[in-house]
N, C-alpha and C positions, 0 to 999 in steps of 0.2 A: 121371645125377647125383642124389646123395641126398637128397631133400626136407630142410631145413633148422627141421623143426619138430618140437615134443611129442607122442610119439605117443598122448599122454590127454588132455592139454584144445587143444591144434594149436597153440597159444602158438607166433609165430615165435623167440620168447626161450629158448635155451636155454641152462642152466647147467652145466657138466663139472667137476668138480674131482675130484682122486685124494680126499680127505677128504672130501667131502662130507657125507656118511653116517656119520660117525662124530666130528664137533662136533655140541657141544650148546648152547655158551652165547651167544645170541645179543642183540641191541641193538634195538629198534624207535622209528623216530622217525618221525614222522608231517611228510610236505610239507607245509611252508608253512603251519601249522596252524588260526591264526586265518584267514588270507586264504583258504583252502579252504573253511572252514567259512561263511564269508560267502559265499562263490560257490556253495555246496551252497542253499544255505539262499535264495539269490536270483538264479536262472540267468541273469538278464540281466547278470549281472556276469562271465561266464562268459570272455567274451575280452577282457574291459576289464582294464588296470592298475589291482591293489587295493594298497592300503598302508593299515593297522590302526595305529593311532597313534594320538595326541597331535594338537592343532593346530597352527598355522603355528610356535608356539617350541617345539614338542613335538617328541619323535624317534620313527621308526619301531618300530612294535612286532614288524610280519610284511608284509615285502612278498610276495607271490604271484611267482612265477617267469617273468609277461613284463615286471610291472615292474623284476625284476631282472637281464631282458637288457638295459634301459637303465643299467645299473649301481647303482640304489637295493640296501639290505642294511639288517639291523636294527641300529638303536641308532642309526643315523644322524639327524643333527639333519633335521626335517620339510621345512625351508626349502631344503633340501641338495637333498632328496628329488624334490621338485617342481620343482627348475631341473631336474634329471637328467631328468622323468617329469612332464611339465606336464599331462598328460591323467590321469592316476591318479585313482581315483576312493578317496578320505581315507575313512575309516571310525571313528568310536571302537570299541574293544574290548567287546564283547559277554560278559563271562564266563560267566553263565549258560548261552549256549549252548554255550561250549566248554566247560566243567564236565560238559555233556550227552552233549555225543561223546566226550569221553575217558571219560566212565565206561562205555559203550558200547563202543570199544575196548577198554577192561581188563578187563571181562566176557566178550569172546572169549577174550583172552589168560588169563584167568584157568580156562576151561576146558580147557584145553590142560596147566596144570600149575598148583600151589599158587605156584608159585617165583615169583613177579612182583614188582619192586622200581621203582615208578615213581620218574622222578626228575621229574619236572612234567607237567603235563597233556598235554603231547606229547610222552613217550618214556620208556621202561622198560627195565628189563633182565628176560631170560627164561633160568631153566633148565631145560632140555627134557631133560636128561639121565636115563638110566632111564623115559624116558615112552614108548620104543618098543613096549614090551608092551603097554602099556594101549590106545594107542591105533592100534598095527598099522601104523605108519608110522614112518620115521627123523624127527627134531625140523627137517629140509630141508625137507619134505615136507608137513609139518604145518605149518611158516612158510608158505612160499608159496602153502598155502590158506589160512591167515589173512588176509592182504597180499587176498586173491583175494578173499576174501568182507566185507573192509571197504571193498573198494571195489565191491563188486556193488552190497550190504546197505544198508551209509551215506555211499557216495558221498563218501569221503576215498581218500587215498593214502599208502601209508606206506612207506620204504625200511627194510630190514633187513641186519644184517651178523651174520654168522654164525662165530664163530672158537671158540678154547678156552681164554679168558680172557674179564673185562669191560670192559678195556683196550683190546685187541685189535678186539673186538665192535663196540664204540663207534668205533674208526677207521672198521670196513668200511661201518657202515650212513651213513657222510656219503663214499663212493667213488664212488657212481654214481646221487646225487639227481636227479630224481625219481623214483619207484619201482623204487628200486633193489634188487639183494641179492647181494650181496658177501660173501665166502669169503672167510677167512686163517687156511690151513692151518701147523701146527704146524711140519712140515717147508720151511716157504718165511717163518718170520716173518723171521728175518734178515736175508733177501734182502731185504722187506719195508719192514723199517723202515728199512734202509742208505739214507740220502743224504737223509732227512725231517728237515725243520727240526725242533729242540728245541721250538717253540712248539704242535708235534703234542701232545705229550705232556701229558694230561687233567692239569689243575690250575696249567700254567706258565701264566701271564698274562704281560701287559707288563712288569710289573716284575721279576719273577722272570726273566723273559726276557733284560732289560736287563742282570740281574746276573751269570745262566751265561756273556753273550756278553762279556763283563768278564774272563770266566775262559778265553775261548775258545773255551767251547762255544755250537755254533753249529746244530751240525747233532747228530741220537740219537746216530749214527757218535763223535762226540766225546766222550761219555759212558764209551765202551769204553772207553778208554786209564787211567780213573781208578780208584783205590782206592775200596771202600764207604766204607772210615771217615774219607779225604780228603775224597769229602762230602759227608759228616753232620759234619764240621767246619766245614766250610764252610757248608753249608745245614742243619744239622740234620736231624730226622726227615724232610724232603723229600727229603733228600740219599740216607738210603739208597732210597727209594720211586725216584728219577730212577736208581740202580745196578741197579735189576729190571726198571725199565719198560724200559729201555732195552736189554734182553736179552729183551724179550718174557714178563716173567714177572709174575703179576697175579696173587697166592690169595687177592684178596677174594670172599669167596661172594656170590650173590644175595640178598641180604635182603630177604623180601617184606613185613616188618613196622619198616620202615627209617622211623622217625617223621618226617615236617615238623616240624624245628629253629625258622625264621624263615618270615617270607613281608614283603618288603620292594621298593622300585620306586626308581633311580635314576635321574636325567638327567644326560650331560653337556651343557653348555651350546654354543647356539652361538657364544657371544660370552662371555668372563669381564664377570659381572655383580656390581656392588654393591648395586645398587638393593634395598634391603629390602623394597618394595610387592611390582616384579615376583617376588623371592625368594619372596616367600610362594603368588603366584598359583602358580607351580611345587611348592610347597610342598604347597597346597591338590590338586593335581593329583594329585601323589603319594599323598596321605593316601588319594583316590578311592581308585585301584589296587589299594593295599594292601589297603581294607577290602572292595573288591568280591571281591577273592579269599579274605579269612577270612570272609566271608560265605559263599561261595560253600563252604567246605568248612570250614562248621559250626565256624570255630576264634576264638579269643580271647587275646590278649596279654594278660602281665603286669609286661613289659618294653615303651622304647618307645624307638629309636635314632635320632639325627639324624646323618645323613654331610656333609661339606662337603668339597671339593679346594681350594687355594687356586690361586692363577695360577701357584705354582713347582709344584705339584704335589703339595704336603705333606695331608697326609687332617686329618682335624679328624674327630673323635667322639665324642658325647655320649648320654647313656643316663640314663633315669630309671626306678626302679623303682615300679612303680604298688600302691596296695594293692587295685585290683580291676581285673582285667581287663580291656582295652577292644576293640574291632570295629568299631565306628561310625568315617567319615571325622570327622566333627564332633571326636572324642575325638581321635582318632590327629594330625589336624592341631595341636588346643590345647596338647596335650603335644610336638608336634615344633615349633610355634612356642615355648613356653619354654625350650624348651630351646636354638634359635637365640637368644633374647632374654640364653642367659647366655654368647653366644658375642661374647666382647671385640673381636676382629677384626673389621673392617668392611670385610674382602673386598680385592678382586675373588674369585670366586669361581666356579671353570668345571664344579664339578659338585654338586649337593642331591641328596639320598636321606635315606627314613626308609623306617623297616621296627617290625615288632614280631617280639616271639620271648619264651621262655617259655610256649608256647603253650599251652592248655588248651582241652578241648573244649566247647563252647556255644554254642546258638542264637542266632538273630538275636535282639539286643536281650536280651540275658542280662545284659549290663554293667551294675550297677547306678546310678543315677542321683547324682548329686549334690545331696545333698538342701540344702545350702547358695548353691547358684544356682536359684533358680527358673525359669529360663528353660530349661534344661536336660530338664525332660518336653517342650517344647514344638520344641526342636530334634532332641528324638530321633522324637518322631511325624512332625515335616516329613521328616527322613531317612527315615524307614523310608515315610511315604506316596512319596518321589521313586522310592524303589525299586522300590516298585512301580509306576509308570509307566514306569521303564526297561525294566522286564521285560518290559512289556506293548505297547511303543510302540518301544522300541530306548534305546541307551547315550544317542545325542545328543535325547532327547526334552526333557530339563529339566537345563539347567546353571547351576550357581549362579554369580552375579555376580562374585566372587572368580577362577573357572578362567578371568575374561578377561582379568585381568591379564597 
């Protein structure tokens, strides 16, 4: 009987596909990202249930994959989390350190070929096509030492899908999570996509969901039967995109100079709330999020948005144009709090988000001050000294009184 292993690195994992060798575009997203990176970083958390998050009203950011064999998942409200995973050991989110690994990760990948299009600090898309020359290996080949030496080197894990689109790509590498790598070959997409729910398809959300399954469609399968220009009558510019995906056909290129639009952090609630105090302590929470990540990659708003859902489910949206930039929670909070203050409705209210966008490049503390509060030098040095003790101590080392609400 034939040994059932690699004859180069003895791997009992082996991979066959007729194509293999000849896709190029492939998907990398990284397990469990944040909760990895805390279990890397502190091995005695290594077979503990992690969950990255929020506090007790907060939702999951990343749970780790044995707290999700108790069924915890992200976005889920915290309180949820903890009836499911009473042993989980809570974490706030660390950016800086995951800022660290992912740019780590993209400097591999980024050796491999120019083509790199991250879409957030856990996952990129890769064009490896025409890199066989250079680098004397199929772009197969060249994945799965990558995958190889991010987990030797920095002690993550990351699944890869490998197809010939970024549509495609992006299904295989969530097929066989954790460290996964998944094939879909051009000659079996059909087969493939036959009988997968329409909510497969990158960019249908709930509501969009709600509305094809209004029409019928239900499942990709159900897509076939329809005209392009029935619709894009119907859904517009989605409408023809849902006539392609839907046949497996994807010509967006990799764009490895694809800019950050927004950087913004929502919660749905676990209970529709009116309470304006607790509103803002979430409020306050979010603004955190936000700015630890325009911090974290040197950016600056010029715009600053406030989201609300009401208890029917209606969005509410408010948006102020700033005439300077802002980074700072302290900023980002003041202006998503006026802009709740011009919000006439007085709730219930099952989901808060702010975000900024416009974005512009700038260091920490480039925002310039408001020279008509005086108080304003002296909240921006408290900001920026907490940051540095988070960096240096962790996320949960100093919380402002406000995130207890």
């Amino acid at each position: 009987m034939a040994e059932d292993r690699c004859p180069v690195c003895r791997s009992p994992r082996v991979l066959a596909h007729d194509e293999v060798f000849d896709l190029g575009i492939a998907h990398l997203d990284c397990d469990a990202f944040y909760a990895a990176v805390e279990k890397r970083d502190n091995p005695e958390l290594r077979d503990r249930p992690v969950i990255v998050g929020g506090g007790q009203r907060g939702v999951v950011s990343t749970a780790c994959y044995i707290a999700r064999i108790h069924g915890v998942r992200s976005a889920m409200p915290m309180f949820q989390a903890l009836r499911l995973c009473p042993d989980a050991v809570v974490l706030r989110p660390r950016f800086d350190a995951y800022v660290e690994a992912s740019r780590a990760i993209r400097a591999r990948m980024a050796a491999l070929t120019p083509a790199v299009e991250p879409l957030s600090l856990d996952e990129a898309f890769l064009d490896l096509r025409g890199t066989a020359r250079l680098h004397g290996e199929a772009p197969a080949v060249l994945l799965a030492r990558l995958a190889k030496g991010i987990a030797g080197d920095l002690g993550l894990t990351v699944s890869i899908g490998l197809s010939h689109n970024k549509f495609l790509a992006k299904l295989a590498s969530d097929l066989d999570k954790p460290r996964g790598f998944s094939v879909i070959g051009r000659g079996e997409t059909a087969v493939f996509l036959s009988g997968k729910p329409v909510g497969m398809i990158w960019g249908v959300g709930a509501a969009l969901r709600e509305r094809l399954e209004g029409e019928g469609i239900r499942r990709i399968d159900d897509l076939l039967g329809w005209d392009k220009a029935d619709l894009v009558a119907r859904f517009g510019g989605m409408g023809a995109r849902l006539w392609h995906l839907a046949r497996g056909e994807d010509d967006r290129p990799v764009r490895p100079d694809a800019p950050v639009k927004s950087i913004s952090k929502e919660i749905t609630l676990p209970e529709d709330c009116a309470d304006r105090e607790r509103l803002d302590g979430h409020l306050w929470r979010l603004a955190e999020a936000v700015a630890d990540r325009a911090k974290a990659r040197g950016l600056a708003g010029r715009v600053v948005t406030l989201k609300l859902k009401r208890a029917d489910h209606r969005i509410l949206t408010r948006r102020a144009t700033l005439a300077a930039p802002v980074q700072r929670a302290e900023a980002i909070h003041r202006h998503g709090d006026a802009l709740f203050r011009r919000v006439a409705e007085a709730g219930p209210f099952r989901l808060i988000g702010v975000g900024i966008s416009g974005l512009v490049v700038g260091p920490e503390g480039a925002e310039p001050l408001d020279l008509a509060d005086p108080e304003a030098p002296r909240r921006a040095a408290a900001e920026q000294a907490m940051d540095r003790i988070r960096a240096r101590h962790g996320a949960g080392a100093i919380i402002k009184g406000r995130a207890l609400r």
